[in-house]
C-alpha positions in Angstrom: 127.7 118.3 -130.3 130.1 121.5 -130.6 133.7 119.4 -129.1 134.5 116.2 -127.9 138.2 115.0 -126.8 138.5 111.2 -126.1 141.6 110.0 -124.7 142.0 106.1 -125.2 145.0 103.7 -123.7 145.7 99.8 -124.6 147.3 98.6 -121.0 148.6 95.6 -122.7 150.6 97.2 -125.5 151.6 101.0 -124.2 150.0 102.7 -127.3 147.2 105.5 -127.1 144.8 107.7 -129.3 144.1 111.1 -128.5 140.6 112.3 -130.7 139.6 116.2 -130.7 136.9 117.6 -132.3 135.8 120.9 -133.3 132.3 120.5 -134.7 131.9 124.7 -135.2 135.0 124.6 -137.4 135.2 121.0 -138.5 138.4 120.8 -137.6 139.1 116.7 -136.3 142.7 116.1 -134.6 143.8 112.1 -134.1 147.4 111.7 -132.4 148.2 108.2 -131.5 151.5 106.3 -131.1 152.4 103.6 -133.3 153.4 99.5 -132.6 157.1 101.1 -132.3 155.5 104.2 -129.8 156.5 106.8 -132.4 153.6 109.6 -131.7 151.9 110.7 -135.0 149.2 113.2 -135.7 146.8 113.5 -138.2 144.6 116.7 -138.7 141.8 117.1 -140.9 139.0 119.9 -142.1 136.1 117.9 -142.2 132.0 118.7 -143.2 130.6 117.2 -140.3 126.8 116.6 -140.1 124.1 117.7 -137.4 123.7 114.7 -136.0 127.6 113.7 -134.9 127.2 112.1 -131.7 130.9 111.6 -130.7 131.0 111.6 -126.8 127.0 111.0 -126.3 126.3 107.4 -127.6 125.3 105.9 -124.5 123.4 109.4 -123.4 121.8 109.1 -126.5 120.7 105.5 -126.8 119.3 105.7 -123.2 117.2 108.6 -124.2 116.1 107.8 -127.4 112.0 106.2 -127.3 112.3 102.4 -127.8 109.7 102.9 -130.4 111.1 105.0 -132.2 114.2 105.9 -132.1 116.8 107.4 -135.2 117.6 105.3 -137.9 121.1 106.5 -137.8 123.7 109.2 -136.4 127.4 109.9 -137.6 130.6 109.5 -135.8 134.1 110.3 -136.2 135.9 107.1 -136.2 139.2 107.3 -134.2 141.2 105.4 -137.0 144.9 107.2 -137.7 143.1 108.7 -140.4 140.0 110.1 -139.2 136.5 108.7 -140.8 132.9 110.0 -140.8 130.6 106.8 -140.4 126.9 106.0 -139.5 126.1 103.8 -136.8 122.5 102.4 -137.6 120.5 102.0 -134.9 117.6 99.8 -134.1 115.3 98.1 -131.8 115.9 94.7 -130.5 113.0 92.1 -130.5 111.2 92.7 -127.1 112.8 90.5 -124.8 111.8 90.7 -120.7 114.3 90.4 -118.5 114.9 91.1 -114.4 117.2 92.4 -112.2 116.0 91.2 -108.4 112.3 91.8 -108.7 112.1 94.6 -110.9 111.2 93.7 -114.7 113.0 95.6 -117.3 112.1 97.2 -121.1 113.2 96.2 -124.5 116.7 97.4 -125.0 117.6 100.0 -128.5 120.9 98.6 -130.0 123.3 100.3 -132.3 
């Protein structure tokens, strides 16, 4: 990943989060408004790994080979203070399922 910008909106209460991210530079950008709407920003120079995966979860998960897939990637958590975290990833037990006629694989969960 080299940028991602994620825009996010709660209908019910009016507030957003906006997240950029600069993966050359390490430069992550979260502006959100608070409970009262008050907009807030909070910047931070971040070491961010090879493997960030911001913007290309589901991408990656429906590529990734059901036997083996990565243990792990990191993503920048959209909190008001921006977080590196892993999300683990794994195989679920093989369960068969169907849509119409056609049977389907084992699904990867994160």
């Amino acid at each position: 990943m080299i940028e991602d910008f994620h825009v996010s909106v709660d209908d019910a209460t009016g507030t957003y989060g906006v997240l950029s991210i600069d993966a050359t530079t390490g430069q992550v950008d979260v502006t959100y408004s608070d409970d009262e709407g008050e907009q807030k920003t909070e910047s931070e120079k971040m070491e961010l790994p090879d493997d960030l995966a911001n913007g290309m979860v589901s991408t990656l998960l429906k590529n990734v080979t059901p036997e083996a897939p990565p243990r792990s990637v990191s993503y920048v958590a959209a909190t008001p203070k921006p977080r590196l975290v892993k999300l683990e990833i794994a195989t679920a037990p093989q369960e068969r399922f169907s849509t119409g006629r056609r049977g389907r694989s084992p699904r990867t969960t994160c």
